[in-house]
N, C-alpha and C positions, 0 to 999 in steps of 0.2 A: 627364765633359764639362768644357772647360777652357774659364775668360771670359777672352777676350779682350782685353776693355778693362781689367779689374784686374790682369791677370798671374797669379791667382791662380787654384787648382784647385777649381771647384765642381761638386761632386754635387748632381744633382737627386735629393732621394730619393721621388720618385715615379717614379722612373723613367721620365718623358717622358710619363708621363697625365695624364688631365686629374685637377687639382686636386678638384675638386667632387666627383667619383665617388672620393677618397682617404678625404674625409672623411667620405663618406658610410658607407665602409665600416667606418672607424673607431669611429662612432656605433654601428655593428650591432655591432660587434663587444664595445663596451664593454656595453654593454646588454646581452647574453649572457653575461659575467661576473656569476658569483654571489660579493658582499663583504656577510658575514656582517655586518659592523660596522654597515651600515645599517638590519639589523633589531635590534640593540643596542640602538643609538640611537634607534628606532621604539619598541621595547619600554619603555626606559626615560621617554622620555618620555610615553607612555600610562600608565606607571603613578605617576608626579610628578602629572600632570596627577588623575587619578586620586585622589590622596591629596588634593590642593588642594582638588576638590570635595569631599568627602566628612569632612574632618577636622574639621567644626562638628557636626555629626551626633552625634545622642547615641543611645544605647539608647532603644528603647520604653518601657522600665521607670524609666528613668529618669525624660526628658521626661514621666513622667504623676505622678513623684514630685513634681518641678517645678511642674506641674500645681496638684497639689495645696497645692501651699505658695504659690504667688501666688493663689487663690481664701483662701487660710483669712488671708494678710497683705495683703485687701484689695486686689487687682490690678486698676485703671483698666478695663482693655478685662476684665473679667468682673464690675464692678461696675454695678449698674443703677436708677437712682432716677424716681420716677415723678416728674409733675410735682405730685399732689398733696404728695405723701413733701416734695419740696424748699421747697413753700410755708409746710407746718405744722414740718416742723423746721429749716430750713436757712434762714432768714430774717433771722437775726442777734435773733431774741426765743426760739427756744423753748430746750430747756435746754440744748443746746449752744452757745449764742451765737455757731456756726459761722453764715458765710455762703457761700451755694453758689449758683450761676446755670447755667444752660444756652444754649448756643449751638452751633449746629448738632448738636445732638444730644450734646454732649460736654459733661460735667457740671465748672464747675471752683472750686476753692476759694478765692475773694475775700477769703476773712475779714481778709486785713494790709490789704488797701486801703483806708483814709479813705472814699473816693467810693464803694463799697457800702453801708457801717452806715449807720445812721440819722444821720439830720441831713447826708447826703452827696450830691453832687450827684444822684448815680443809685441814688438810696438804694431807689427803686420796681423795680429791678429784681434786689433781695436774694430768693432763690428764684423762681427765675422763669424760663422759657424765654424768653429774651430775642432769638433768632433774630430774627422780624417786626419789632421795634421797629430792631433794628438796618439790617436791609435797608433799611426805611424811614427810616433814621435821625433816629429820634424816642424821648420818653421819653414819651411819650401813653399813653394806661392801654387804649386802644382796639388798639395793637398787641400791648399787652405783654399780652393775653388771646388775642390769634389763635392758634391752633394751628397749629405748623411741622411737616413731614415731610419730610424733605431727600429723600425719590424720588418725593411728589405737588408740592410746591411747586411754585408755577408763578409766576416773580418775573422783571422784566426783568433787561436784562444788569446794568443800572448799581446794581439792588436788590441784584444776586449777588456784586456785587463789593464791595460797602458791606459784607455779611454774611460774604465771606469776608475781607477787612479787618478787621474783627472779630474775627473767630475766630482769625485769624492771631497779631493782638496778643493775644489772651488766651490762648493758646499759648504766646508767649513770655513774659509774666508772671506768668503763674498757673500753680497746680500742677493736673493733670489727675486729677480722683477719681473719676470710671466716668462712663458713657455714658446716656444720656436712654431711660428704657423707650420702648417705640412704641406701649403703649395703657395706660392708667389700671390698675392690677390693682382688682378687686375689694375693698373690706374685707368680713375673716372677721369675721363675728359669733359670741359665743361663749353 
């Protein structure tokens, strides 16, 4: 077929059909082609993706060797103090002269701060579950005996946010030494 208006010789290479039904065909036909490379590239990426998950994974035997050495060097999330434990020794008098408080259930080690020991502003909350006084935020001796349990507490919004503001800061400044038992254990008599 030759155009007229350019002088030039064009082939229509559909041969005078419609366009639509060219490409339509095209697509069938490409789509019935089997290119190995896309299952290559399938495959390899499944197995990238694959090693990405999986490459922090330890052995069983290990992870419990692990285990075992952050219980025996004292590891925060498997240590547990009751609230009597932190009153009679973690108070900044008994023979440790450590200081240790609680908030929301996280046990943490005050002892560099001033404003714990004695003669310090918040010297009454040296062993102490300090949760309630916080939420409240007060240093009253009527808080700092309530008993907190961060899944029965029933505290308003503006109490929850006083106590997680708390705990935030003492997060960021203090070092975390294990977590607040959930009932009193018994003393063994001997």
């Amino acid at each position: 077929m030759v155009d007229p208006r350019a002088g030039l010789n064009f082939v229509d290479p559909t041969g005078g059909s419609d366009p639509t039904e060219t490409l339509t065909q095209e697509y069938v036909r490409a789509r019935e082609e089997f290119d190995p490379i896309f299952y290559v590239i399938g495959l390899v990426a499944f197995v990238l993706l694959y090693w990405v998950i999986n490459r922090d994974k330890k052995p069983a035997a290990e992870t419990k060797k692990l285990q075992e050495e952050a219980v025996a060097a004292g590891d925060p999330k498997k240590t547990f103090f009751t609230r009597g434990q932190l009153w009679e020794e973690y108070n900044g008098k008994g023979p440790s002269k450590k200081v240790y408080l609680a908030c929301n259930d996280t046990v943490f080690d005050v002892t560099e701060s001033p404003h714990y020991c004695e003669g310090g502003g918040y010297a009454a909350f040296a062993g102490r579950d300090v949760s309630m006084a916080c939420a409240f935020h007060s240093t009253e001796e009527k808080y700092l005996q309530m008993p907190y349990d961060s899944e029965t507490a029933r505290l308003k919004i503006d109490q929850e946010q006083n106590l997680m503001m708390f705990y935030m800061n003492f997060c960021k400044k203090y070092k975390i030494v294990g977590k607040l038992a959930k009932e009193e254990e018994p003393k063994k008599t001997q």
